[in-house]
DRENLO-955288 format. One record per residue: x, z, y of N, C-alpha, C in turn; residue in three letters. Coordinates in pm, whole numbers, plus 50000, padded with zeros to 5 digits. Atoms other than C-alpha are relative to their C-alpha. Example, Ala and Ser with C-alpha at 12.3 -4.5 7.8 and 13.67 -1.06 7.14 Angstrom:
# residues 2
500895000049881512305078049550500905000050120ALA;499184999449881513675071449894499235007350109SER;
***
This chain:
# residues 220
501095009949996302842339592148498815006050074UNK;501344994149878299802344192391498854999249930UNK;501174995950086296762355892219498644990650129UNK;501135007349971293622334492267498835010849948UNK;500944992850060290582355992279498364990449980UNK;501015006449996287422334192148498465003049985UNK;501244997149949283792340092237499264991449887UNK;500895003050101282022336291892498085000950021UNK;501694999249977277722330791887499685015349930UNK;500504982750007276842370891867498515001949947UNK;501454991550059273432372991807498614984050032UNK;501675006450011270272350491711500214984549954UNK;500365008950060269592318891546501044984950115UNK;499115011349961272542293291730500674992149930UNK;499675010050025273092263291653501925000350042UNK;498514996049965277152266991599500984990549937UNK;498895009550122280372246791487501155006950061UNK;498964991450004283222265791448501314992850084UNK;498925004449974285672242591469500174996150161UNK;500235003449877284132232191831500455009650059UNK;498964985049901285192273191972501204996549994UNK;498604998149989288492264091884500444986450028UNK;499385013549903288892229592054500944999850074UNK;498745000649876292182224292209500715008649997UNK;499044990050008293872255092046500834999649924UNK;498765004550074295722236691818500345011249860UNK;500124993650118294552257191514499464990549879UNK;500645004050104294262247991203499064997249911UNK;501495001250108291722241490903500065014249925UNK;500434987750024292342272990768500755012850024UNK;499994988549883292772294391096498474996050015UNK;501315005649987289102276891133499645011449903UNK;500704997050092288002286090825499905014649985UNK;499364986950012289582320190800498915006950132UNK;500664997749924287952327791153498465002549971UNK;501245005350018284442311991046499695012149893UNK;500004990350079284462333690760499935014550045UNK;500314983249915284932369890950499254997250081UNK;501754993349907282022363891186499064995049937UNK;501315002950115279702349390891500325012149980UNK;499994985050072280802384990732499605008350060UNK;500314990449872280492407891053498354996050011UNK;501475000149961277142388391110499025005649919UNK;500584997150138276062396890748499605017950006UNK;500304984550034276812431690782498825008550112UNK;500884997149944274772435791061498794997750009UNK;501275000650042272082421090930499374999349913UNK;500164997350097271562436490644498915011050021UNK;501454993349997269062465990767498894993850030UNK;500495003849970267412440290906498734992449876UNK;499895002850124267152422290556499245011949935UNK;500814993450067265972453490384498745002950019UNK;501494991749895263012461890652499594988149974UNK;500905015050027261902421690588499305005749866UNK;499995001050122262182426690179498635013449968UNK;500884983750039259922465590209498964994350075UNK;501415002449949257442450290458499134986149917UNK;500475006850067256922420590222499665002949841UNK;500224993550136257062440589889498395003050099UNK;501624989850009253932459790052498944991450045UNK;500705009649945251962425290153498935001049855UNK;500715004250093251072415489839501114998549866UNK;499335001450147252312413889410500904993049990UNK;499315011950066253702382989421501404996850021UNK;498325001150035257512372689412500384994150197UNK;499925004349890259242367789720501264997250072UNK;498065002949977263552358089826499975003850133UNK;499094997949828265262375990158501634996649932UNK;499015005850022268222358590224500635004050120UNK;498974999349863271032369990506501254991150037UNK;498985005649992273142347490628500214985949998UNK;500335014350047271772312190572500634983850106UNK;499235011549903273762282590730498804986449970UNK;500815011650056271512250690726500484991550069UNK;499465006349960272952220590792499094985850037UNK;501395006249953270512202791055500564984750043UNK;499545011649889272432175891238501324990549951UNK;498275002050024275642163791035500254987950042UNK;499195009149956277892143091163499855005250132UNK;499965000349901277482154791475500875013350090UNK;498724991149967279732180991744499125012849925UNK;500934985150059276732212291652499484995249854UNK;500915004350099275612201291287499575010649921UNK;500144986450073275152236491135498755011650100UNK;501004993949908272362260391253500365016349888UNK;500324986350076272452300191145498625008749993UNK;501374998549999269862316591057500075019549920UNK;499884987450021270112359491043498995002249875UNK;500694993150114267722364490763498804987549983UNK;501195008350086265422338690538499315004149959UNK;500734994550107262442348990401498874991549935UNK;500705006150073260632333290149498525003749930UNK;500484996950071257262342190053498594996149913UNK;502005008350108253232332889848499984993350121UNK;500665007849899252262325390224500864991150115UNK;499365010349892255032307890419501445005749983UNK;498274997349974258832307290520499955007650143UNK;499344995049870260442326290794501365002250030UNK;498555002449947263812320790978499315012950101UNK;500004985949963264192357491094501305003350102UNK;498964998149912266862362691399500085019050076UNK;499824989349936268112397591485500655000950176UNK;500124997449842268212407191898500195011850048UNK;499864985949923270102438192021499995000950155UNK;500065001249873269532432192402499405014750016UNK;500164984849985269042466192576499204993150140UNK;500585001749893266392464392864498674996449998UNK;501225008249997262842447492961500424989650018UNK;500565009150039262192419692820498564988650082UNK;501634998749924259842395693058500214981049972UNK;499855015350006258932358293011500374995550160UNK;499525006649841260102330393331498944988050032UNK;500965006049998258502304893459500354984549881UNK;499335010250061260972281893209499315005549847UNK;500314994150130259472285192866500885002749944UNK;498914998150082262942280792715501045009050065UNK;499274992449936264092309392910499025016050018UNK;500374984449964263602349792988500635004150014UNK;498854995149936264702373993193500095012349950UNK;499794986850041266182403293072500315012450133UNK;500044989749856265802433193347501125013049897UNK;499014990450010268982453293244500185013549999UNK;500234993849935268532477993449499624998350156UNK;500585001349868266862481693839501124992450127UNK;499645009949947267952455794016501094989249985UNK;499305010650152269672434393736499484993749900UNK;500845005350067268212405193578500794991050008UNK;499405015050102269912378093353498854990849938UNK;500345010050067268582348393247500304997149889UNK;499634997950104268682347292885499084986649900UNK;500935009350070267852316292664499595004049904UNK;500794993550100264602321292451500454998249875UNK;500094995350167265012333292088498874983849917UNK;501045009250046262192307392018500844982750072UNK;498925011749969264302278892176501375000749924UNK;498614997350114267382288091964499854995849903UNK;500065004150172265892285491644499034989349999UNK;499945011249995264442252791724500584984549905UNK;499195010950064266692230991560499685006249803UNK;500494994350110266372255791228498334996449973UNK;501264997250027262702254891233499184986349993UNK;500095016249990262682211991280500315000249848UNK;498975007750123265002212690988498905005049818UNK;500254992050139262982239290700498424989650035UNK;501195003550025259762221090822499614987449974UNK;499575007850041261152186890724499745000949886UNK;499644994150107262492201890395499465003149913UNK;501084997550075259402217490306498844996250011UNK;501335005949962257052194890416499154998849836UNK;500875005950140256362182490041499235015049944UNK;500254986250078255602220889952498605005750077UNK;501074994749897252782225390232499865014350027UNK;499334991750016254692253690307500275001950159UNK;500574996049814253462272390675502245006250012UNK;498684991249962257162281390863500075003350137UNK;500204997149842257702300991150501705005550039UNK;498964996149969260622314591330499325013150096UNK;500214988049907260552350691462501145005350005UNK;498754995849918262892370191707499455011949938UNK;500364985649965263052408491624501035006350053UNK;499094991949929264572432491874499905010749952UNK;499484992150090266282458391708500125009950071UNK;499654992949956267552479891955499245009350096UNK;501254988750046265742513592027499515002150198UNK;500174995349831265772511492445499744983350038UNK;500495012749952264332472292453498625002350010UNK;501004997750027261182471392543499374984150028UNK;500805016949986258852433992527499075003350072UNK;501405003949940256592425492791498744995449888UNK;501015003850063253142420992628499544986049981UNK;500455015950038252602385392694501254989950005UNK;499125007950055255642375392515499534989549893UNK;500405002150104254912352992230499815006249931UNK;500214990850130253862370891902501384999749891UNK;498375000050039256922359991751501005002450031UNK;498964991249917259062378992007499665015849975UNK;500584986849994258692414691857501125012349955UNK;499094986950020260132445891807499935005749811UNK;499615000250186261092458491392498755005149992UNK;501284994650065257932478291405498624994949983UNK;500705007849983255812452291466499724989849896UNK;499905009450152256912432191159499164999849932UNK;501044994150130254472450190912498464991950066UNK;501085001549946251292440291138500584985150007UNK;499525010249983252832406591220499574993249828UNK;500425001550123252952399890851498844999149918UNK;501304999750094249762408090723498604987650072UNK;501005012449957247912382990979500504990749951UNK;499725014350074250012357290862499694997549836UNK;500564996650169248762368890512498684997049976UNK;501455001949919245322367990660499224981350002UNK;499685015049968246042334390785500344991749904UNK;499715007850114247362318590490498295002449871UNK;501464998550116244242332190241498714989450048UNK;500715011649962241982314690471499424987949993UNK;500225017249998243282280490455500384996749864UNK;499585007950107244772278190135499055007449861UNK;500364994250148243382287789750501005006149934UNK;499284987450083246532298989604501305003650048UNK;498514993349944249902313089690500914984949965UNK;499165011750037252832292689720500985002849886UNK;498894998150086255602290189466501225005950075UNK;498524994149910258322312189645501264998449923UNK;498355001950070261022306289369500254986949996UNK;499035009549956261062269289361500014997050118UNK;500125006749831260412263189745501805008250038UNK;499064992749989263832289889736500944992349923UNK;499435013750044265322264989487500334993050091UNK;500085014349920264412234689690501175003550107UNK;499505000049889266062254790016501415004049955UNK;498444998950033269352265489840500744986449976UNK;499525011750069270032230389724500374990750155UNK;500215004649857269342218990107500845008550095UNK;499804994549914271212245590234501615003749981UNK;498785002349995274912245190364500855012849973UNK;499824980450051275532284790280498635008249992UNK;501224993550055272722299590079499685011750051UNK;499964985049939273922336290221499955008649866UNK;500074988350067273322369990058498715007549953UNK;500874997650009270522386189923500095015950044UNK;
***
């Protein structure tokens, strides 16, 4: 039998349907499933340091209670060919939500003149076109701000590049950043939330509300 090799969504907040990679291969519901399952797991495991470095930079914000979640499927669009969106790491906390996408791209990092696009400079005289991190999680970031509208509940979506030889042009968005950047990132939006609001949000039922809404809760 001739081996089919299939080109699963690798890295960052894509909008995915499983069963759509395997169109026309005359696989089953659970060769699907079975499949779907080992790259939810593989994705999990890799974004699990990611997950801990969220959970330690939000322990040191502030007292109050707060849910990281890896692995979160949300189901934005159903009925339709993409109705599922992933989402590398949830975080829940007093001052807002965040759909958290891990980014091992190796190279500079530079915006285009396409907002929903950047070019990745590889190496010297190699440059890919790479659709933005912030256009990806799009559809996620429509869907939690729907969801949690009744909760008045700030949500953002941030890219972090993980890998130790990327480097970000400066006038990337602020939400295009590198892991070390997280901690500072965080505390303005901490900043930012004290500001406008009087008291923290409820992070356990707004974490409720989004498990009940959400098509695979993930891992903590």
């Amino acid at each position: 039998m001739e081996k089919v090799k299939v080109q699963l969504p690798s890295a960052g907040n894509e909008a995915f349907n499983i069963a759509a990679c395997f169109e026309g291969l005359g696989m089953d519901s659970r060769r699907l499933d079975y499949e779907r399952a080992g790259w939810m797991a593989q994705r999990r495991r890799l974004c699990s340091p990611l997950a801990k470095h969220v959970a330690s930079v939000l322990k040191a914000m502030t007292d109050s209670a707060f849910v990281v979640r890896r692995g979160v499927v949300l189901e934005h669009a159903p009925g339709t060919r993409n109705p599922v969106t992933w989402i590398d790491c949830l975080a829940v906390s007093a001052y807002g939500a965040f759909a958290i996408d891990r980014y091992d791209w190796m190279g500079m990092v530079k915006s285009s003149m396409n907002a929903d696009e950047l070019l990745l400079h590889e190496r010297p005289g190699v440059v890919s076109v790479q659709t933005s991190p912030l256009r990806r999680a799009k559809p996620a970031l429509r869907h939690l701000r729907v969801i949690l509208g009744a909760y008045n509940c700030p949500v953002e979506s941030i890219a972090v590049f993980s890998a130790s030889h990327c480097v970000l042009d400066p006038a990337l968005p602020e939400t295009i950043l590198q892991a070390a950047e997280l901690h500072h990132f965080m505390r303005t939006r901490l900043k930012r939330y004290r500001e406008t609001h009087s008291q923290y949000l409820d992070s356990d039922s707004i974490s409720a509300h989004l498990q009940s809404r959400c098509a695979d809760w993930g891992k903590s």
